[in-house]
C-alpha positions in Angstrom: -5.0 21.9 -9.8 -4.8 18.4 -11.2 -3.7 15.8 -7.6 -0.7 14.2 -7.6 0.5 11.7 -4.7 3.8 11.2 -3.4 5.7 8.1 -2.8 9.1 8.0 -0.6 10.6 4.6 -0.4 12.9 3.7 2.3 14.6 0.6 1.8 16.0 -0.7 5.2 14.5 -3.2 7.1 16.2 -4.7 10.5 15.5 -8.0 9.1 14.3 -9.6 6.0 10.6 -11.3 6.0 10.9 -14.6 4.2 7.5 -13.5 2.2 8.8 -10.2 0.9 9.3 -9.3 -2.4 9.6 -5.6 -1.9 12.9 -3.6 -2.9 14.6 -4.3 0.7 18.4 -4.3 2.1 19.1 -5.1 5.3 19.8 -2.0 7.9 23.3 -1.1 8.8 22.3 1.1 11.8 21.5 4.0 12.5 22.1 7.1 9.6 21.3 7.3 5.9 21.1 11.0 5.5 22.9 10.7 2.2 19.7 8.7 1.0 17.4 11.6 2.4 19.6 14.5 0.4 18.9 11.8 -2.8 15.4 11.8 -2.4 15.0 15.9 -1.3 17.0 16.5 -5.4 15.1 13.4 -7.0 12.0 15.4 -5.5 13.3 18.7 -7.3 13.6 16.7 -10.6 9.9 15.2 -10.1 8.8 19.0 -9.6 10.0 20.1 -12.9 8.3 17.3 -14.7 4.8 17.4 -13.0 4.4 21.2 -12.9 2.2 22.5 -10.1 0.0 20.3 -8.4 -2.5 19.6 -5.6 -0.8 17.6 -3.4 -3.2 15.3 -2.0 -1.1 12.6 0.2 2.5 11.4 0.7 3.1 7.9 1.6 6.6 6.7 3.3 6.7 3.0 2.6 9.3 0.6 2.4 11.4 -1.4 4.2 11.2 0.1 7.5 10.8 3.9 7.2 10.2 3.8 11.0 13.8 3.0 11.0 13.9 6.9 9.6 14.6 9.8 12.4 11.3 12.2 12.8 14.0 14.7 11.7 14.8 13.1 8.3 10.9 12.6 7.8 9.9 16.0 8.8 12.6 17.3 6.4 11.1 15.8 3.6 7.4 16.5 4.5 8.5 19.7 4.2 10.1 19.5 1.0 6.8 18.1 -0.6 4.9 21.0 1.0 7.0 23.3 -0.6 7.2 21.9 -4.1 3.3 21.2 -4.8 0.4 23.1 -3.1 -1.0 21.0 -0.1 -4.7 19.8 -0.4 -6.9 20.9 3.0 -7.7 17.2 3.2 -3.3 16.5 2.9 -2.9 12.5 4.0 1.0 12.0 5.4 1.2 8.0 6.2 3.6 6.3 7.8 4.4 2.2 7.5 5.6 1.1 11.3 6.9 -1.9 12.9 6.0 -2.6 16.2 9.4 -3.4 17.0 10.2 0.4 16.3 7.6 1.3 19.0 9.1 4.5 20.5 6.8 7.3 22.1 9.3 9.7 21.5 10.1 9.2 18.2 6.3 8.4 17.5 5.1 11.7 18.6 8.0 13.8 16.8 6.3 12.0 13.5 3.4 13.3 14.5 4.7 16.8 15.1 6.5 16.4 11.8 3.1 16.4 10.2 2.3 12.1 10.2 -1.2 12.1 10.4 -2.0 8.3 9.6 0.2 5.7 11.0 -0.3 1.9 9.3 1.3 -1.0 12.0 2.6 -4.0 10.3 1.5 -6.5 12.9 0.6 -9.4 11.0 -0.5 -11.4 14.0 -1.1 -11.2 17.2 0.4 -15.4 17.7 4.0 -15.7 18.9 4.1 -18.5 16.4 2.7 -17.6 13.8 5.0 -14.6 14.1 7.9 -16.5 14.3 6.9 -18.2 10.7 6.4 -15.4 9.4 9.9 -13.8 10.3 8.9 -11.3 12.1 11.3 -9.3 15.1 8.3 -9.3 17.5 5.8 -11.1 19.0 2.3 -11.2 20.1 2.8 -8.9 23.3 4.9 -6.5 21.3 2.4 -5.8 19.2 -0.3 -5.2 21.7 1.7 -2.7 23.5 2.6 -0.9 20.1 -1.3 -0.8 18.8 -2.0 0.6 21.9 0.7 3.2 21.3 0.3 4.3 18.2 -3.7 4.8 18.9 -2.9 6.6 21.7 -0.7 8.8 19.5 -2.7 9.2 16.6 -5.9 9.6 15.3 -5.8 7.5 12.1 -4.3 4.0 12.7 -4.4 1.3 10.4 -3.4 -2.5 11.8 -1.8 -4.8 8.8 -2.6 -8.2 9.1 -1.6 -11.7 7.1 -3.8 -14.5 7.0 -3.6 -17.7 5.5 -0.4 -19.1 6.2 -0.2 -23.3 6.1 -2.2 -24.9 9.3 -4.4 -21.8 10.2 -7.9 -22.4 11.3 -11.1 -20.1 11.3 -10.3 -19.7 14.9 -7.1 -18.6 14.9 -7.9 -15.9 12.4 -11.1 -14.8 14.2 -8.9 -14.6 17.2 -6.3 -12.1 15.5 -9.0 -9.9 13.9 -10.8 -9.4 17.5 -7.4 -8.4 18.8 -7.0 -5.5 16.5 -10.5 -4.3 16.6 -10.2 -4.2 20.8 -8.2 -1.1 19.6 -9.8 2.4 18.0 -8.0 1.6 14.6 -10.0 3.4 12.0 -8.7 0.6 9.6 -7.6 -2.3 8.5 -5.5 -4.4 6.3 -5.8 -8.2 6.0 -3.5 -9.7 3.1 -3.6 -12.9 2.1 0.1 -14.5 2.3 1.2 -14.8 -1.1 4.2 -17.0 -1.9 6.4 -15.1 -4.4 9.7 -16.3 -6.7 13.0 -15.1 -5.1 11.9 -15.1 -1.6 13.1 -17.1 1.4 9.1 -19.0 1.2 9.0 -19.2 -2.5 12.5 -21.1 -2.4 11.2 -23.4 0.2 8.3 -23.8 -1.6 10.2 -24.8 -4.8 11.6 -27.6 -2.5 7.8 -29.0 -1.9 7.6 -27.6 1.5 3.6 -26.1 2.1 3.4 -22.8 3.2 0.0 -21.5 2.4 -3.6 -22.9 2.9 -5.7 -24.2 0.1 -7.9 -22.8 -2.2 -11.3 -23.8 0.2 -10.0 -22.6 3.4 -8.7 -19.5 1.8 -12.1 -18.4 0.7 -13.4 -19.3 4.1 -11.1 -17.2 5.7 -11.4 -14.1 3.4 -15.3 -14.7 3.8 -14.9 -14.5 7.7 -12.7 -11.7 7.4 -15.8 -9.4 5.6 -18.3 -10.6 8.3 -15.6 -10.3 11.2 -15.2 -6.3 9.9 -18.6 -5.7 8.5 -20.4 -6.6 12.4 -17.6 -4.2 13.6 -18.9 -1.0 11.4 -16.1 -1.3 8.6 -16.7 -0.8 5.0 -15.2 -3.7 3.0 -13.8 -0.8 0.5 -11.1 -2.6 -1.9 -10.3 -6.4 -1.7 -8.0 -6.5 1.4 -8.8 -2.9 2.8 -11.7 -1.8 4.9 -12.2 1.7 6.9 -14.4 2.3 9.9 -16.8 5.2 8.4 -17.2 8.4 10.5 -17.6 11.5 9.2 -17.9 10.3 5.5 -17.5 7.3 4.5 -14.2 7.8 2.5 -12.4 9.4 5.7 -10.7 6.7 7.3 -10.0 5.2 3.4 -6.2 5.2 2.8 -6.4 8.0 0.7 -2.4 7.3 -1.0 -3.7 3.6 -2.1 -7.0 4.9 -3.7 -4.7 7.5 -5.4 -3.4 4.9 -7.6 -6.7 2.5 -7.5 -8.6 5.5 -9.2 -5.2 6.1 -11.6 -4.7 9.7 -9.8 -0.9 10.1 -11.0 1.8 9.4 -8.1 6.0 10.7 -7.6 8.0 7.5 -6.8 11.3 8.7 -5.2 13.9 6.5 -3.3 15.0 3.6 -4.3 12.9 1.2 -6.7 10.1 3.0 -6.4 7.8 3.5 -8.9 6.1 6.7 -10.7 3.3 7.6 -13.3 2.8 10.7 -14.4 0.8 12.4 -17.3 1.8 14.6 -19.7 1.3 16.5 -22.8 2.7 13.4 -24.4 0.8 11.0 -22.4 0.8 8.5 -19.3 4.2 7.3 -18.6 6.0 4.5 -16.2 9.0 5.5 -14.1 11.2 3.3 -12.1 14.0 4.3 -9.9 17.6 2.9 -9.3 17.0 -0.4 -7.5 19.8 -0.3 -5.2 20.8 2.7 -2.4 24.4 3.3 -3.8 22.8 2.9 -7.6 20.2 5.5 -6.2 22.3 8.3 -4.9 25.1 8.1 -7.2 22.3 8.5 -10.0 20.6 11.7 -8.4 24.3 13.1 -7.8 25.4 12.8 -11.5 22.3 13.8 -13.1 19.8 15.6 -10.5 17.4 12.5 -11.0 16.5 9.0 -9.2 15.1 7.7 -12.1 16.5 4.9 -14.4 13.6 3.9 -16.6 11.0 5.7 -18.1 8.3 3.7 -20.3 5.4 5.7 -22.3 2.3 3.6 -22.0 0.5 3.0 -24.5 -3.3 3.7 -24.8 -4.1 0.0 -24.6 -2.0 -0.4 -21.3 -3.1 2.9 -19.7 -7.4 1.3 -20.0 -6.0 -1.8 -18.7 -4.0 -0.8 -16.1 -7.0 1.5 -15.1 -9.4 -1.4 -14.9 -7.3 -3.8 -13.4 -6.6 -1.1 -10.5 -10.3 0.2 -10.6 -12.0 -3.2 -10.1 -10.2 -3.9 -6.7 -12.5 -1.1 -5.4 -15.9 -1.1 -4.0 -16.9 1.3 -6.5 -15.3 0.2 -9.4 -14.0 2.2 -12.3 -15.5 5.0 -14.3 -16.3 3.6 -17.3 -16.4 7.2 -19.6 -12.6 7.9 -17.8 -10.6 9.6 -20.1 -8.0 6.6 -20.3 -10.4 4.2 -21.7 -10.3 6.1 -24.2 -13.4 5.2 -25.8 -12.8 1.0 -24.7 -16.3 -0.5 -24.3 -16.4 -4.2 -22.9 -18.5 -7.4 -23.1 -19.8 -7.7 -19.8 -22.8 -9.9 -20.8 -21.1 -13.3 -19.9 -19.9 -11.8 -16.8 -23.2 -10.2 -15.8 -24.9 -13.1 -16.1 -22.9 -15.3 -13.6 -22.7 -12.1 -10.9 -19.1 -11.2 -11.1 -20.0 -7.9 -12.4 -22.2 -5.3 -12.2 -22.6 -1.6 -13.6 -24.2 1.7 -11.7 -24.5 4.8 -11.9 -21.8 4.6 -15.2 -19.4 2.5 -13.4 -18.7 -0.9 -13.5 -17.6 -3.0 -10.5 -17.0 -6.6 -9.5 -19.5 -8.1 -7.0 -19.2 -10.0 -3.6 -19.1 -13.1 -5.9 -16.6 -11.7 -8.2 -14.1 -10.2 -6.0 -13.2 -14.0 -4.8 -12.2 -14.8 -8.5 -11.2 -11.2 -9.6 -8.3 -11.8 -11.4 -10.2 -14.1 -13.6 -13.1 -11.4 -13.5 -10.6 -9.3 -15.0 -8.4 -11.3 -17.6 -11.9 -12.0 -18.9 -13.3 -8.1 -19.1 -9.9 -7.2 -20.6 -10.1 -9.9 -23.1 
């Protein structure tokens, strides 16, 4: 059967990070089972409109869904395994905080079917952590990496480098941290500063908040040779996996769902679909707000409040755009290129982009300027 991912957004976060731009509202407490029974019909409705499907992972993200009970996630693990037909190789991931560190609760995800559990430490540096807004700090998030590997077998550690004053040190020093751990992978995003959040407002003001262009390579470049001594494979542009088996195991297999344009349910609030059909590719966006959300899925059996058909020119590019942030790059016969050939000649020439085997990818060189790799191969 053709795969299909699954998205669950939960949108309540104990606190608000100044760099966020995600669809977040701040916690109330304990509860929100009215926003689970939401998400269990929106599921329903996405069932109906995707038909059968191999189910290959399901991805609670957010917000804080370790806010969630391990009741409320088992419930709708189990919903998903009931609508579409579980793939042997099924991926259920979790997004954690470390302040949320609870055995208990930790191990009842697991016995709720959590199989991969991603730790948004962001640093290991009580100050650092305290810039970035974050409810713990560096001790907390020791004690919580060592948990969740104890836990489970699939672990990835988040972290965000490139925040104003940080050295080559200081980011060397959080990367050793994480890899004193058995995390199978790893995340290392650059902080972006983003309109409409707390750091893009202070930003507007003059204040600096990031690091330059220079030291910003520099730090990315240490971060590939940091991971790359340790056994990791440098697998999209802030991403890399510790191989074992194969070399795709310890890959987030939800994110290369919609890097290789494998179609994806987004249920809960603001979340975001595609989905193909007889009538082609299309867009979906949910309700933005919780009340908006569940009044919506009440009234008409559906989460959804846009839906966009895309057009053949905006399926190739989003395809590309998504493809090229990958090791491997993108297929270039897919079906939604549709035919597209590119100029790659100019790009070829300067080592931003190479093709094998029938795909085309960006190199070492290229992935440092990729989104001007890209605007140009679109263009």
């Amino acid at each position: 059967m053709t795969p299909l991912a699954v998205y669950i957004h939960w949108p309540y976060c104990a606190r608000i990070c100044p760099y966020c731009d995600f669809n977040v509202y701040k916690s109330k407490g304990a509860g929100g089972d009215d926003l689970v029974t939401a998400i269990l019909a929106d599921l329903r409705q996405w069932r109906e409109m995707s038909g059968p499907r191999a189910l290959t992972s399901i991805h609670f993200g957010g917000g804080t869904p370790s806010l969630m009970s391990d009741w409320q996630i088992g419930t709708l693990i189990t919903a998903c395994g009931d609508l579409w037909t579980a793939a042997d190789t099924l991926e259920i991931g979790l997004e954690a905080n470390p302040d949320d560190a609870d055995a208990a609760l930790w191990q009842g995800y697991r016995a709720a079917g959590v199989n991969r559990l991603s730790l948004g430490i962001q640093s290991f540096d009580d100050q650092v952590l305290s810039f970035l807004g974050r409810n713990h700090d560096g001790a907390a998030a020791t004690e919580a990496l060592d948990m969740a590997c104890r836990i489970f077998d699939n672990v990835s550690a988040d972290l965000i480098f490139g925040h104003d004053g940080q050295s080559a040190p200081d980011w060397a020093a959080d990367l050793d941290a994480a890899l004193a751990f058995p995390i199978t992978h790893l995340s290392a995003y650059q902080l972006t500063i983003e309109p409409g959040t707390a750091f893009g407002r202070a930003a507007q003001r003059g204040k600096t908040l990031d690091v330059n262009e220079d030291m910003s390579a520099q730090l990315y470049e240490l971060t590939e040779a940091r991971l790359g001594a340790a056994g990791f494979t440098h697998y999209e542009i802030s991403n890399y996996a510790r191989p074992m088996a194969s070399q795709a195991q310890n890959r987030s297999a939800h994110n290369m769902a919609y890097w290789t344009g494998v179609d994806y349910v987004g249920a809960g609030p603001g979340a975001h679909g595609r989905l193909t059909t007889d009538a082609g590719r299309i867009a979906t966006t949910a309700h933005m707000t919780p009340g908006a959300y569940i009044n919506a899925v009440a009234a008409t059996g559906s989460g959804i409040l846009d839906t966009e058909a895309l057009s053949s020119d905006e399926v190739a590019e989003e395809y590309v755009m998504m493809g090229l942030r990958i090791a491997e790059g993108f297929d270039a016969a897919h079906p939604y290129l549709n035919g597209r050939h590119f100029d790659m000649a100019e790009l070829s020439a300067a080592d931003l982009i190479e093709t094998k085997n029938g795909r085309i990818m960006a190199t070492d060189k290229g992935r440092l300027v990729l989104n001007e790799v890209t605007r140009q191969l679109l263009a």
